[in-house]
C-alpha positions as a printed NumPy array, in Angstrom:
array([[65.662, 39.55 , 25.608],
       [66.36 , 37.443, 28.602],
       [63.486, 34.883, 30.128],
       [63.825, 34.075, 33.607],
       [61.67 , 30.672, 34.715],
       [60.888, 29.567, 37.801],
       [60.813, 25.983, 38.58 ],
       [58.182, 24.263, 40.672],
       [55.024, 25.617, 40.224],
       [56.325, 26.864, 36.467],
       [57.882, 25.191, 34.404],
       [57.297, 21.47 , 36.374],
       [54.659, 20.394, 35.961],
       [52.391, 18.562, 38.549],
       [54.759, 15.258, 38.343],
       [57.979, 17.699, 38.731],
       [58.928, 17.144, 35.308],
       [59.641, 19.524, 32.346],
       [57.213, 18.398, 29.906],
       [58.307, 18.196, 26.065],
       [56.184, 21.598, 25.241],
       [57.595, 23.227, 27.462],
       [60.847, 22.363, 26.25 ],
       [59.824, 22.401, 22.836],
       [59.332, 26.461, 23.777],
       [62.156, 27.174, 25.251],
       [64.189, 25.855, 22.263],
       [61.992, 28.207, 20.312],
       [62.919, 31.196, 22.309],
       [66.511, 30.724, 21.797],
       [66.204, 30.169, 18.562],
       [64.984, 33.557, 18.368],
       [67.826, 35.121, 20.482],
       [66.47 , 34.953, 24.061],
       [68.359, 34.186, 26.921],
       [66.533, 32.134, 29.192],
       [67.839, 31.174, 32.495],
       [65.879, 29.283, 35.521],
       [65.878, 30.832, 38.948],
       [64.14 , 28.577, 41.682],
       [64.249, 28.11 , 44.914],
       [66.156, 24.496, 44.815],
       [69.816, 23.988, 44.973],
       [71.959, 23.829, 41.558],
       [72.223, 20.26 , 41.77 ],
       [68.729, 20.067, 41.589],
       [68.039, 22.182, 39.019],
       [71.116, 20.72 , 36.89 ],
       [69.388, 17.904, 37.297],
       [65.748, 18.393, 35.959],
       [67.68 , 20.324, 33.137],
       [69.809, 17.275, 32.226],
       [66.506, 15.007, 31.959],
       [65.426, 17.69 , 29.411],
       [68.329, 17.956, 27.266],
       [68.387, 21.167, 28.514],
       [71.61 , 23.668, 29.601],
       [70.681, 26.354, 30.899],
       [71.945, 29.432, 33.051],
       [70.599, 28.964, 36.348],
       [69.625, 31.516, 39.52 ],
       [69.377, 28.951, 42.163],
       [68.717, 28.701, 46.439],
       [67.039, 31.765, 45.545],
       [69.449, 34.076, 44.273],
       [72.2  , 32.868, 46.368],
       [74.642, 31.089, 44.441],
       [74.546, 32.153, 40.084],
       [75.821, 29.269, 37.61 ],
       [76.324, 30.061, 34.493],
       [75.912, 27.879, 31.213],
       [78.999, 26.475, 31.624],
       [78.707, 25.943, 34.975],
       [81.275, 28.819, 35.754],
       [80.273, 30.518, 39.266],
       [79.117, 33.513, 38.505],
       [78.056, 34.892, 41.935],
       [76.99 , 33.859, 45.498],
       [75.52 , 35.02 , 48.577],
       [76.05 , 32.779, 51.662],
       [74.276, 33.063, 55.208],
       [76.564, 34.63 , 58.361],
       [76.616, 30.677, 59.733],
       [77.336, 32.028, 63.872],
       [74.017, 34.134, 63.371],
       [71.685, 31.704, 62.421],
       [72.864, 28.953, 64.47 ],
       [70.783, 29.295, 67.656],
       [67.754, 29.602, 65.568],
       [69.084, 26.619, 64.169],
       [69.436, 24.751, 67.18 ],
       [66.104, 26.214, 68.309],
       [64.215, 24.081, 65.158],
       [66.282, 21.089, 65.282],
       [64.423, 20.917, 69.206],
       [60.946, 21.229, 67.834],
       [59.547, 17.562, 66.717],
       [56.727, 19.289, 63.969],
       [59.495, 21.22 , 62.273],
       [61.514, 19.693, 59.246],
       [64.1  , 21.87 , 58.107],
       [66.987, 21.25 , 55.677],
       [70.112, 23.086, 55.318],
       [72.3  , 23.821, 51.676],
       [75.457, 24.217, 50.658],
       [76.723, 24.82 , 47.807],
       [76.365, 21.321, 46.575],
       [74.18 , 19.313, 48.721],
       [71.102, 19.648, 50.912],
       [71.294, 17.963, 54.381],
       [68.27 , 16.663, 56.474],
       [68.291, 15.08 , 59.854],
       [67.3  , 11.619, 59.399],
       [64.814, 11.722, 62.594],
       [62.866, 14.94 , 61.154],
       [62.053, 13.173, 57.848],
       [61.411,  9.662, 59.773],
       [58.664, 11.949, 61.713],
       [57.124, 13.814, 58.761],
       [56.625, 10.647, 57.106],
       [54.89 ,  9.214, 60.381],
       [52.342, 12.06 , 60.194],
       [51.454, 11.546, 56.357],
       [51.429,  7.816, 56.687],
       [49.338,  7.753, 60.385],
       [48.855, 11.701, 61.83 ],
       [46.172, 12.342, 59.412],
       [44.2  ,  8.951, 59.974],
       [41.199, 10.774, 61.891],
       [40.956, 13.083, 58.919],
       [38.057, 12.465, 55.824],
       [39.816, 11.148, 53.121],
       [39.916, 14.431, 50.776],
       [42.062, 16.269, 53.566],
       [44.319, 13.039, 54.168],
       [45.267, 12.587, 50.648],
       [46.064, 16.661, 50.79 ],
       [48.038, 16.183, 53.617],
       [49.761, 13.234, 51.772],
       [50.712, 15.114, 48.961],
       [51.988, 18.065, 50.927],
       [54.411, 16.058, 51.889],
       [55.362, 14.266, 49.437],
       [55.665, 17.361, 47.216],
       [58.287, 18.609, 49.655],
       [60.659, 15.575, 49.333],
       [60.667, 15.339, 46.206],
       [62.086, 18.497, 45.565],
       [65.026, 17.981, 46.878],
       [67.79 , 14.967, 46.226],
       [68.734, 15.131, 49.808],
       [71.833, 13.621, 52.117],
       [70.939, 12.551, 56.212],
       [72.897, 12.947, 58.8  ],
       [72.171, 11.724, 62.367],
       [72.359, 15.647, 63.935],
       [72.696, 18.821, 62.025],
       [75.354, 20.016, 64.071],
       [77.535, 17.778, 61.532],
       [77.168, 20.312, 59.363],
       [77.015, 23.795, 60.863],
       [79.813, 22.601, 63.417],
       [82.774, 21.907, 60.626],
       [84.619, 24.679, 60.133],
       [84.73 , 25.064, 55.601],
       [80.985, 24.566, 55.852],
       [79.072, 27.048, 53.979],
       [75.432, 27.689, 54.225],
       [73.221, 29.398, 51.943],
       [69.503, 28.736, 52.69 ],
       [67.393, 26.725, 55.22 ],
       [63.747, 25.934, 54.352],
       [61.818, 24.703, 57.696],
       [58.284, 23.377, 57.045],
       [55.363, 22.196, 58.93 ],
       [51.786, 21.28 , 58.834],
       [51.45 , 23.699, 61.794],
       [51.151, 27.037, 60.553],
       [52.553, 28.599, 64.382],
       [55.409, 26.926, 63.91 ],
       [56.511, 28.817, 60.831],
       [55.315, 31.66 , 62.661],
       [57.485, 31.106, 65.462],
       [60.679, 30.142, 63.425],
       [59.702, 33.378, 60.808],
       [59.725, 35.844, 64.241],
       [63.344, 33.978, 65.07 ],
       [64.758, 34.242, 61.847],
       [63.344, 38.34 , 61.213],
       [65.167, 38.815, 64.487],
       [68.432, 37.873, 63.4  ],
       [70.068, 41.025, 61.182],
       [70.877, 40.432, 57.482],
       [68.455, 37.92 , 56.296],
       [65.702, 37.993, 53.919],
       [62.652, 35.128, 54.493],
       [60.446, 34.496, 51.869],
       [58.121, 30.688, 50.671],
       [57.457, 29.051, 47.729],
       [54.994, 27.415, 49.396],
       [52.427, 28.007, 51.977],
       [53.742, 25.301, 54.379],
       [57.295, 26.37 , 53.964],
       [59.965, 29.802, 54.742],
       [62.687, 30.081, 53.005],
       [65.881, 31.814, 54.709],
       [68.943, 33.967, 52.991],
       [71.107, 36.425, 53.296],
       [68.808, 39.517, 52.558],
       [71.171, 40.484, 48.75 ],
       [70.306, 36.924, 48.215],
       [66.829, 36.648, 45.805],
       [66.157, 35.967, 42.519],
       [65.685, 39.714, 41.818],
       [69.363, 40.282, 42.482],
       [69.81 , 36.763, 40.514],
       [68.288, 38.12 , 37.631],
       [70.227, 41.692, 37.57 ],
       [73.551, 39.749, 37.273],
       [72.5  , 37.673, 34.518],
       [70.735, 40.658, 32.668],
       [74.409, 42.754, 32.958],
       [76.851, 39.407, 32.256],
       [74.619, 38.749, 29.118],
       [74.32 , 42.417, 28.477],
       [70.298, 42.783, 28.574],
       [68.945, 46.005, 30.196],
       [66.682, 44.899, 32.626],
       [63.885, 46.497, 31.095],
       [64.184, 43.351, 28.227],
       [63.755, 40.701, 30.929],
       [60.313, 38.699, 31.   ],
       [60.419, 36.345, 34.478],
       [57.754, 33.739, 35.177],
       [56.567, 32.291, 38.704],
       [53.696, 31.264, 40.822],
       [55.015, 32.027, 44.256],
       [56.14 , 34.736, 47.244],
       [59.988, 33.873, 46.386],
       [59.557, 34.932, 42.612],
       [58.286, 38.136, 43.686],
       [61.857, 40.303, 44.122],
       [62.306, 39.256, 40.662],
       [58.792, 40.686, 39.635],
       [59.775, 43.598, 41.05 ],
       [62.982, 44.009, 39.185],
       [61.946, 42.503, 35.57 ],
       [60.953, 44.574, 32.765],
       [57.474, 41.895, 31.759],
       [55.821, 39.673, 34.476],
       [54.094, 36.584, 33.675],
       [52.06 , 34.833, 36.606],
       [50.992, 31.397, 36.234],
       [47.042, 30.287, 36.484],
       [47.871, 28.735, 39.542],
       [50.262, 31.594, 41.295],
       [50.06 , 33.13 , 44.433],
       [46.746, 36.098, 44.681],
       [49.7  , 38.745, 45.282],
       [51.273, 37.474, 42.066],
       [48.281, 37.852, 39.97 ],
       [48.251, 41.483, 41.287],
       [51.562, 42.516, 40.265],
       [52.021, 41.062, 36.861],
       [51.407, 41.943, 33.367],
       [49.824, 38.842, 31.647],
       [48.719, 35.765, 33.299],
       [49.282, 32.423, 31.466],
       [48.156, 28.753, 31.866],
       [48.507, 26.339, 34.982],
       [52.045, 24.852, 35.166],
       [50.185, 21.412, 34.25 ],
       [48.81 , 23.061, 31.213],
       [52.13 , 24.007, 29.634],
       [51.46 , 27.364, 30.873],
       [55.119, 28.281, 30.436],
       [55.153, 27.082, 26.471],
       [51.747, 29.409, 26.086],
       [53.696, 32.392, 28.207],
       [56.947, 32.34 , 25.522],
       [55.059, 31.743, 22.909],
       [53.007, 34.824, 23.99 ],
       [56.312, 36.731, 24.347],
       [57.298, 35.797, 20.907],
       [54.164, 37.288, 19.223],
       [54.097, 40.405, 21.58 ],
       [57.935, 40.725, 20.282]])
């Protein structure tokens, strides 16, 4: 049996840690023979990293689906964006003020410094004619989204599209401006080859359309063996849905997207309720 995790929204919890019941679980489940493997939407390095505060090593799906570590940190597969297509819409973003975007490689995630200097402006000023309630929501929005992602600035993007060995394989743009994702969605879905999902609903997600955690999860399934009809995935969001599609058990979290809920076959706690640690240990029994 393999168990696939998503990260935020799963197996984090509301701080973005991996609490000790949820590690206690998976610990369990390999101890019973199952593989289990995160695939998230965040770059290795960040997943590596929330692993390595856990004691944890794990196989890991990450960008969603479009680079595939192994344990050992041995490349197992990746899926990078065409860089000339997706460079106008690039250039398009980096123009619009209300637009934060970032931009991974395989081993970093790049921000221009003036888009995150903005953001913050609107969290700590934009939302001072709102109640209180909606201000704090705002707030946390935001904050949520930074600390996702351990990030590196550079004074223009072009740094990074423009040198030549550059490799890209996602952008996330987000905004508090739900026409702006819109617009940036209808730019992207123009552009051949691409596949756009969110793991949030302030966010897209951009990737080269073989790239998702669907396709993730079929390579680890075959390298470990597993017929996909063995594989159990968890997740709360649009981006774990490919994988829903292709696992053989679906688990949605309390707190997952409607459309999740709707296409799954048990639905567990809230990801601040050790929902993943009640979902294996679910698993286990139903095994």
């Amino acid at each position: 049996m393999l168990i696939a995790l998503d990260m935020d929204g799963t197996l984090l919890n509301d701080n973005g840690n991996i609490s000790p019941g949820n590690r206690e679980a998976i610990v369990q489940a390999q101890n019973h023979g199952a593989i289990v493997i995160i695939a998230t939407g965040r770059s290795y390095m960040d997943a590596e990293k929330q692993l390595r505060l856990a004691e944890l090593e794990l196989p890991v799906v990450s960008l969603n689906g479009a680079v595939v570590t192994l344990q050992d940190r041995t490349l197992a597969a990746s899926k990078p964006l065409h860089k000339e297509d997706v460079i106008p819409a690039l250039r398009w973003m980096n123009e619009i003020p209300d637009l934060y975007y970032e931009i991974y490689t395989e081993d970093n995630v790049y921000v221009e410094l003036n888009k995150r200097v903005h953001l913050e402006k609107l969290s700590a000023q934009g939302g001072d004619d709102l109640p209180e309630e909606l201000r704090l929501l705002l707030k946390g929005v935001i904050d949520q989204q930074f600390r996702q992602a351990a990030v590196t600035y550079v004074e223009s993007m072009e740094e990074v599209w423009s040198k030549e060995e550059s490799v890209l394989y996602k952008t996330l743009a987000f905004s508090l401006k739900p026409e702006l994702l819109k617009e940036a969605s209808t730019r992207f879905a123009s552009i051949p080859g691409l596949i756009i999902t969110s793991s949030h609903v302030n966010n897209i997600e951009i990737n080269h359309e073989e790239a998702n955690k669907g396709s993730g999860l079929a390579i680890l399934a075959a390298h470990y063996g597993i017929p996909i009809e063995q594989t159990v995935v968890m997740g709360d969001s649009y981006n774990d849905l490919p994988m829903f599609e292709a696992a053989g058990y679906r688990i949605a979290m309390a707190n997952a997207a409607p459309i999740l809920k709707e296409n799954c076959d048990h639905i567990t706690l809230t990801n601040h309720e050790d929902g993943v640690a009640a979902a294996i240990q679910h698993v286990l029994n139903k095994k």
